[in-house]
Phi, psi and omega in degrees: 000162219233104180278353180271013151280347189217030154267354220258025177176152205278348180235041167229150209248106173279139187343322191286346190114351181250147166247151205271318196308292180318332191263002174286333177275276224314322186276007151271346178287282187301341174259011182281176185282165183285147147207145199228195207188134157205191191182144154301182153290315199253358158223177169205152204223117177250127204242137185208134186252132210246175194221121166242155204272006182170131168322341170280333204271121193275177176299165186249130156289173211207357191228133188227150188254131169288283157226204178287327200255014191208154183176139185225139172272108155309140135213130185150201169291141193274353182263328160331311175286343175315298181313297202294321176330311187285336181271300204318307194290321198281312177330296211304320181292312169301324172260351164315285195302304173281003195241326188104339199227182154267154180281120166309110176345281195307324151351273205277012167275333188288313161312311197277349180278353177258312165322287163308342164272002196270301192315354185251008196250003208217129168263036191241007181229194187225139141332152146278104180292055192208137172231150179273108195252099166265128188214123218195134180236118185228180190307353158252040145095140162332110174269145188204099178248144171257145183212149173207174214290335135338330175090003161310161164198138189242151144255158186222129171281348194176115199226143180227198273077109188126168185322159144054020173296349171250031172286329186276306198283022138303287190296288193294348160278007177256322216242358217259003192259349173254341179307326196281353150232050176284143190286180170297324204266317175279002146285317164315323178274325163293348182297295201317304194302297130004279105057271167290304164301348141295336182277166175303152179288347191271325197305168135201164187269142185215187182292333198251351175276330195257132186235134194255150149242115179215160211233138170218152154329329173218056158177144223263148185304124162234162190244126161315144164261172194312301196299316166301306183290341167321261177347285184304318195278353169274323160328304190316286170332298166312325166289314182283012187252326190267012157244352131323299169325289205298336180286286185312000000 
C-alpha cells in the first residue's frame, strides 16, 4: 500500500493501523531544539536549549510563564505553542476570577490534551505540531506533565523532549532516584548536566543559548538572568567530576 493515500488528512487510518498525520506532528515534536524538566519534593526546573534561525537572528524563545504557579517549555513549532500558551493563560485567569485560587495543574494539562485530541478527529483540522513540558505546583504537590500532539498526556519525575533528547533522558535514568530530596542548585546542575549531553560536540553552553526557568513551593516561576546562568554553567566540570566520583 502506497502510504501517501492515506496521509494526506488526520482522520483516515492506513491498513496498519496509523493515522500518519498525527505521527507526522509527533516527529516535529522530536526535531524541534530540546528541552527538559525534573523535580523534588519541594521544586521543579525547567532547561531549554535555544536556536537562532540565522546569525542575524536574536535566540527564539523556548520557555512561557503560564501563572505564578505553572509554566511550560516547547519543543516543536513555536507558533503552534503561542495558541496553547493563550488557552493556557486565559484557563488561569477564568478560574482565578470565579474560584479565587490557581487552576489545579492536572486539570488543566487534561484540557490541553483534549483540546489537541479534538484537532485529530476532524479532516477540515491539524495536530499540533508542538509537545509541552507543564511544570506547576498546587495544593497536590509538585508537578512535571508531557502532553503531545496526539492528546496523549504523562507525569513525569524527569523528562526530556525535543532533538538528540535521548542522550538526556540516559543521564536521567542514572540520577533521577536522588532528584526527589535534592537542593534547587542541585537540580539546576543535573538539568544543565543532562543539557550538555544532548548538545552537538561543537557546540557549548552559555548565558545566551540556554533559558533555566525554576518553580518552587515557596517561589513563584522566575527565569535565571545571564549572570546566574553564567555562574551554574562554571559549576558544571566541578559537579560532573563529584557525580562521577559518587557513581564509581
Amino acid at each position: 500500500m502506497l502510504k501517501h493515500l492515506y496521509d494526506t488528512d488526520c482522520v483516515t487510518w492506513s491498513p496498519q493501523g496509523k493515522l500518519f498525520q498525527v505521527e507526522y506532528a509527533m516527529e516535529a515534536v522530536k526535531q524541534g531544539s530540546i528541552c527538559l524538566g525534573l523535580k523534588s519534593n519541594e521544586n521543579v526546573v525547567l532547561c531549554s536549549l535555544k536556536r537562532q534561525p540565522s546569525e542575524l537572528a536574536g535566540y527564539q524563545e523556548k520557555q512561557f510563564k503560564i501563572d505564578d504557579h505553572m509554566a511550560i517549555a516547547i519543543a516543536g513549532l513555536t507558533a503552534d505553542a503561542r495558541v496553547l500558551c493563550k488557552y493556557m493563560r486565559t484557563e488561569c485567569l477564568e478560574y482565578k476570577y470565579t474560584y479565587e485560587s490557581h487552576h489545579p495543574v492536572g486539570r488543566l494539562v487534561f484540557k490541553v490534551a483534549e483540546k489537541s485530541q479534538h484537532k485529530t478527529q476532524s479532516g477540515a483540522k491539524r495536530p499540533y505540531g508542538v509537545g509541552l513540558l507543564v511544570a506547576g505546583i498546587d495544593p497536590n504537590g509538585v508537578h512535571l506533565f508531557e502532553t503531545c500532539p496526539s492528546g496523549n498526556y504523562y507525569e513525569y519525575k524527569c523528562q526530556a523532549i525535543g532533538s538528540r533528547s535521548q542522550a538526556a533522558r540516559t543521564y536521567f535514568e542514572s540520577w533521577f532516584h536522588l532528584f526527589e530530596k535534592s537542593t534547587l542548585e542541585q537540580l539546576i546542575l543535573h538539568g544543565l548536566s543532562a543539557l550538555k549531553k544532548a548538545i552537538m560536540e561543537d557546540e557549548e553552553l552559555n548565558e545566551r543559548n540556554v533559558e533555566v526557568g525554576i518553580l518552587g513551593k515557596n517561589q513563584k516561576f522566575v527565569h535565571l538572568n545571564a549572570q546566574e546562568l553564567k555562574d551554574y554553567i562554571a559549576k558544571l566540570e566541578t559537579f560532573n567530576a563529584n557525580t562521577q566520583i559518587q557513581q564509581e
